[in-house]
C-alpha positions in Angstrom: -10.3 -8.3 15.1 -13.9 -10.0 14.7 -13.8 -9.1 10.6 -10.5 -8.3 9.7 -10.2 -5.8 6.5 -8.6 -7.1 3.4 -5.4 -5.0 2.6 -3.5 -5.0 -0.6 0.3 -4.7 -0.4 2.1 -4.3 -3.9 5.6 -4.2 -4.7 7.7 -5.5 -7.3 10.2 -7.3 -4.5 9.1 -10.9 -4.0 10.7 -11.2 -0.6 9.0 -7.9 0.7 5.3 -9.2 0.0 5.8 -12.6 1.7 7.6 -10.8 4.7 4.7 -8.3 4.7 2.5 -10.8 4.2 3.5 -12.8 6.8 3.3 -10.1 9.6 -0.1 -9.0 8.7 -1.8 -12.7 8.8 -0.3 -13.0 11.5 -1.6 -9.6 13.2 -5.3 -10.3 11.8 -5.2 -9.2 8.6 -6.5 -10.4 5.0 -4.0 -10.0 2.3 -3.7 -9.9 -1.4 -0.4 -8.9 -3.2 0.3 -7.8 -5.9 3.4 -7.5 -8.2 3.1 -4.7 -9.8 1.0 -1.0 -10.1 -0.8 -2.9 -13.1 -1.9 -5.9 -11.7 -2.9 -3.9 -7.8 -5.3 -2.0 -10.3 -6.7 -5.1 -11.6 -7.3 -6.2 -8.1 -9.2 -3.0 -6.7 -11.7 -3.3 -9.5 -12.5 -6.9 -9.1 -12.2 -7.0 -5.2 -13.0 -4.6 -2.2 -9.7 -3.6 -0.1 -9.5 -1.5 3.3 -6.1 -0.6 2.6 -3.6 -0.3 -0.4 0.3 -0.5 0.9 2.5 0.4 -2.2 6.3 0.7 -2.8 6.9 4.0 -4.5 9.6 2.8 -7.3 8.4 -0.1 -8.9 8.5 -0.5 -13.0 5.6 0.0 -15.2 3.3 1.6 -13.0 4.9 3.5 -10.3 2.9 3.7 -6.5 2.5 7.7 -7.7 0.6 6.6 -10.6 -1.2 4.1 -8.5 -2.2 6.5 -6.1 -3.6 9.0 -8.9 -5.6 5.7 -10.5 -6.7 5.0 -7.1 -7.8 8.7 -6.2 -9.8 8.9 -9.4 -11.4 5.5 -8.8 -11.8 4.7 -5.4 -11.4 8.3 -3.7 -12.1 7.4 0.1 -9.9 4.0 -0.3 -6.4 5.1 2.1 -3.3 4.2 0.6 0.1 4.1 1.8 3.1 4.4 0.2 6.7 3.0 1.2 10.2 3.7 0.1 13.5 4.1 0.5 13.6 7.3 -0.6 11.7 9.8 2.0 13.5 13.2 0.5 12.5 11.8 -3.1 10.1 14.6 -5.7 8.5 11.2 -5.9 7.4 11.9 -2.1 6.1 15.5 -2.3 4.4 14.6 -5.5 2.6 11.5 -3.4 1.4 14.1 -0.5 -0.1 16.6 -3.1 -2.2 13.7 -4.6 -3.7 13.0 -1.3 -1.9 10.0 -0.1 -2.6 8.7 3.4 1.2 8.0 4.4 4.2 7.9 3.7 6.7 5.4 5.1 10.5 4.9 5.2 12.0 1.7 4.6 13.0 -0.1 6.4 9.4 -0.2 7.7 8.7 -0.1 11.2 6.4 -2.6 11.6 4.4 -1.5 15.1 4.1 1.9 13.3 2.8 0.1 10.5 0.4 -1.9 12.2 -0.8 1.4 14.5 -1.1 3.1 11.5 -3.7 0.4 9.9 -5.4 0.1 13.6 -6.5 4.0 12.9 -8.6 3.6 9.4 -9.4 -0.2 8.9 
């Protein structure tokens, strides 16, 4: 990867963002976290991303109302969304918007990183 694309993973678990962190530095990637819906959108409006990896339940601004702020915004910009709820409303309501994936926790990490490989 000659000029790696920045992603943005946000989730209100501190131990989740290092660990995700961690594995995408170490595949390549640029990161920025963030710790909430709130802050992410502050960060896509100041800053260019490739990628936006959200957890679906997080307070304040959930990854669903992420995803509609991010559609509005920045409507080519993929985001994927993670939780541990696949058979959630939450979920259904996340594919109608338009979102680019959804992943199960735990996260399979080489699906993961395949999954970045085809659209950064």
């Amino acid at each position: 990867m000659t000029n790696p694309q920045k992603i943005l993973i946000v989730d209100d678990n501190p131990l989740m963002l290092k660990t995700l962190r961690d594995i995408l530095q170490i595949s390549g990637y640029r990161v920025e976290i963030a710790v909430n819906g709130r802050e992410a959108l502050e960060k896509i409006k100041a800053d260019s991303f490739g990628c936006v990896l959200s957890d679906v339940r997080m307070p304040d601004v959930s990854g669903i109302e992420l995803l509609h702020a991010v559609k509005k915004s920045h409507p080519n910009l993929p985001l994927v969304l993670m939780t541990a709820h696949s058979e959630d409303d939450l979920v259904q309501q996340a594919r109608a918007a338009g979102v680019t994936a959804v992943l199960e926790k735990p996260l399979n990490m080489q699906s993961l990183l395949s999954l970045f490989e085809q659209f950064i």
